[in-house]
C-alpha positions, -999 to +999 in steps of 0.1 A: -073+165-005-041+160+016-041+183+044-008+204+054+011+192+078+017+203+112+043+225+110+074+203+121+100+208+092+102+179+069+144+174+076+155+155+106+175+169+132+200+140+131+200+105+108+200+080+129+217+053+111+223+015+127+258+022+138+280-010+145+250-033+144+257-065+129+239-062+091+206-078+090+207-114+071+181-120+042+165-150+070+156-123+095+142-102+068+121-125+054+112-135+092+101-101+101+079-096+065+065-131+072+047-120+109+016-098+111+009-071+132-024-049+141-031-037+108-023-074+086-035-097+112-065-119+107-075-117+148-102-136+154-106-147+125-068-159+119-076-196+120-099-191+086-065-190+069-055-225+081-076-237+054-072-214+025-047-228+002-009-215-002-008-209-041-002-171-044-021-172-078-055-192-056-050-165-031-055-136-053-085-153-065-104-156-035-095-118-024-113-107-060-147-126-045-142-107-016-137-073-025-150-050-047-132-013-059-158+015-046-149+038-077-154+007-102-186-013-091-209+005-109-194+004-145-171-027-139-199-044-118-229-032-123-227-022-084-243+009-072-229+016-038-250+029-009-241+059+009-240+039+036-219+013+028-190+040+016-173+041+054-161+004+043-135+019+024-124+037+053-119+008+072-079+001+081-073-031+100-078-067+084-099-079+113-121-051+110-127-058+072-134-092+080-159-079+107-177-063+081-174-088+055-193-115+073-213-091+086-227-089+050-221-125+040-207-152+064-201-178+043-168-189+041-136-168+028-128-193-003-170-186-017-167-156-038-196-132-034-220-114-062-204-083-060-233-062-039-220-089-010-186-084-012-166-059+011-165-028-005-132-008-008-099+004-028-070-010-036-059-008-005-078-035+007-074-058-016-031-052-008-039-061+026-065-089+025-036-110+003-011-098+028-022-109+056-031-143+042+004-147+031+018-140+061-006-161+079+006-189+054+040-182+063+053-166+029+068-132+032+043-104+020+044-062+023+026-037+006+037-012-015+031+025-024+039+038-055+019+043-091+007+023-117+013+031-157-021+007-166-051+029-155-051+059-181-027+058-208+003+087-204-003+087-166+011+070-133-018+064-114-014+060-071-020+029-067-013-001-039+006-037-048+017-065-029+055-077-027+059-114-017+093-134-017+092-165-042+113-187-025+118-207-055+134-177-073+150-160-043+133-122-053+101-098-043+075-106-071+050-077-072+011-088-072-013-066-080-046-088-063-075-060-076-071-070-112-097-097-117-108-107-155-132-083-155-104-053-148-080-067-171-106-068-200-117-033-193-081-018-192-069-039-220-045-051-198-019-076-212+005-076-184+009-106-157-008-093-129+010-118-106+043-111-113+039-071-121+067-055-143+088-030-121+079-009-157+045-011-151+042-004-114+064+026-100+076+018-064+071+055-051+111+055-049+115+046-083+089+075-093+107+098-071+141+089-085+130+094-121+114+127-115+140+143-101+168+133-127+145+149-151+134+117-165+097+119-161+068+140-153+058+155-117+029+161-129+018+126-142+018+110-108-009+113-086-053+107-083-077+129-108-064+167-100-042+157-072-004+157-090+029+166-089+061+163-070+045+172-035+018+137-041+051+116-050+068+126-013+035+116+002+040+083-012+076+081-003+062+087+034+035+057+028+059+033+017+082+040+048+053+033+069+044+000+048+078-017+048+078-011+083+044-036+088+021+000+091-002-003+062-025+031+059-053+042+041-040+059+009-058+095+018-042+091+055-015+119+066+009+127+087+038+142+095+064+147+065+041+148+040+036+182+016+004+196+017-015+200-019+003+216-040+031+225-018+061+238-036+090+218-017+121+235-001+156+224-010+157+211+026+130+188+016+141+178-017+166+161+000+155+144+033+130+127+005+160+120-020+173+096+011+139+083+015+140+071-020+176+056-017+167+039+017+129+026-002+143+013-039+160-017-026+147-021+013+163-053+019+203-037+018+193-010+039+166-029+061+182-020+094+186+017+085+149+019+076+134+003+105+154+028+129+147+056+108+112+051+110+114+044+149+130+076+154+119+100+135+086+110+142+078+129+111+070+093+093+063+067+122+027+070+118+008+087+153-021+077+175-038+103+152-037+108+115-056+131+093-085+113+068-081+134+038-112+127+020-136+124+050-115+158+059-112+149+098-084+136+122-092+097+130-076+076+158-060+045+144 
């Protein structure tokens, strides 16, 4: 479970907004989305990329022989787990997954392991192993937060995506890299999981947005018991943290975000109303987002963050 936050009152005390800066262009967007950072770089391993190939569509297929959902690879895989090997799921940066990938299996990243070889973790992972090779390919990637319609029929699962720019077509495509044949057939999915229907996957802005003009369900969004309004805002505070190059574990919090359950004050209603505006379409408020996330410290992530399923603060 998500674990109250500290205290600090979820409004800001002032919105600090980019003034007269001159309005970011699409080039320096796509500049800044294209260059990885602590959590999406490769490290030591970053010249591994050089030879994978540049086809989003290849990509995603060599991050399925790579990774493997914890909470699917014994019915999906046949895959029991071993208590042991759980903590992988836990881990946050790229170059530590790839640390405990060829730990297991050092072969190299384009040989898709048997599934008790392969690095075991959520859909988190698979976001950010595809991220950071499309970055380090020099296409613009970034993950996003939000839920996804395709799990269990008349719910909006939390789920992870990645957004990359298709230059060709001048737009963010959503990818969704977990969804290998053997997901798709399970799920009856019928979908094109590399360019995602906006219908399908809810940005947590969009979920937000639709909840709060009465047009869907509070209590349809969310993880098993974990639901409602309060697990949407937590999301909004995820995606914040993503589009500004901070990519966290999905049980991770901090900050802004409602405890369980928490029944949310008018005050908060709206600080994550603008959250939502600022998140739907990131690219026309760009600048706004990035300073809003420098400068208010109730969504930049901290040194510390609280692991909500281990129950326990962690240092990132």
């Amino acid at each position: 479970m998500r674990k109250p936050p500290d205290g600090r009152k979820a409004t800001r005390k002032s919105s600090p907004r980019p003034g007269n800066k001159t309005k970011t262009t699409q080039r320096e967007i796509l500049d800044y989305y294209t260059r990885p950072t602590t959590m999406s770089s490769g490290g030591k391993y970053s010249s591994l990329f050089d030879r994978l190939p540049k086809d989003v569509g290849a990509l995603v297929t060599i991050v399925q022989g790579l990774a493997i959902h914890e909470y699917a690879a014994s019915d999906f895989y046949g895959f029991v787990v071993p208590e042991k090997r759980t903590s992988e799921s836990h881990i946050r940066q790229l170059e530590k997954m790839l640390d405990r990938l060829f730990s297991i299996d050092d072969r190299p990243l384009t040989v898709a392991r048997p599934p008790d070889k392969r690095l075991v973790g959520v859909c988190h992972h698979f976001m950010l192993l595809l991220v950071g090779m499309l970055r380090a390919k020099g296409i613009p990637a970034r993950g996003r937060c939000g839920f996804g319609s395709y799990f269990n029929r008349g719910t909006f699962e939390d789920h992870w995506v990645c957004e990359y720019w298709k230059a060709s077509e001048k737009r963010w495509v959503l990818v969704d890299p977990q969804f290998d044949e053997i997901w798709r057939k399970k799920l009856g999915i019928d979908h094109d999981v590399l360019d995602l229907p906006r219908d399908r996957f809810l940005v947590a802005a969009d979920a937000w947005t639709l909840c709060r003009a009465g047009k869907a369900d509070p209590s349809k969004f969310g993880i098993r018991i974990l639901r409602g309004r309060w697990f949407i805002a937590g999301n909004l505070v995820h995606d914040v943290a993503s589009l500004n190059k901070v990519e966290m574990l999905p049980w991770d919090t901090w900050g802004a975000m409602p405890g369980p359950n928490e029944q949310l004050r008018d005050e908060q209603l709206v600080y994550f109303d603008e959250l939502a505006n600022l998140t739907r379409t990131p690219d026309s408020s760009f600048a706004e987002l990035r300073a809003l996330y420098e400068e208010d410290d109730r969504l930049r992530v901290p040194p510390t963050v609280f692991n909500a399923v281990l129950n326990r603060p962690e240092s990132i």
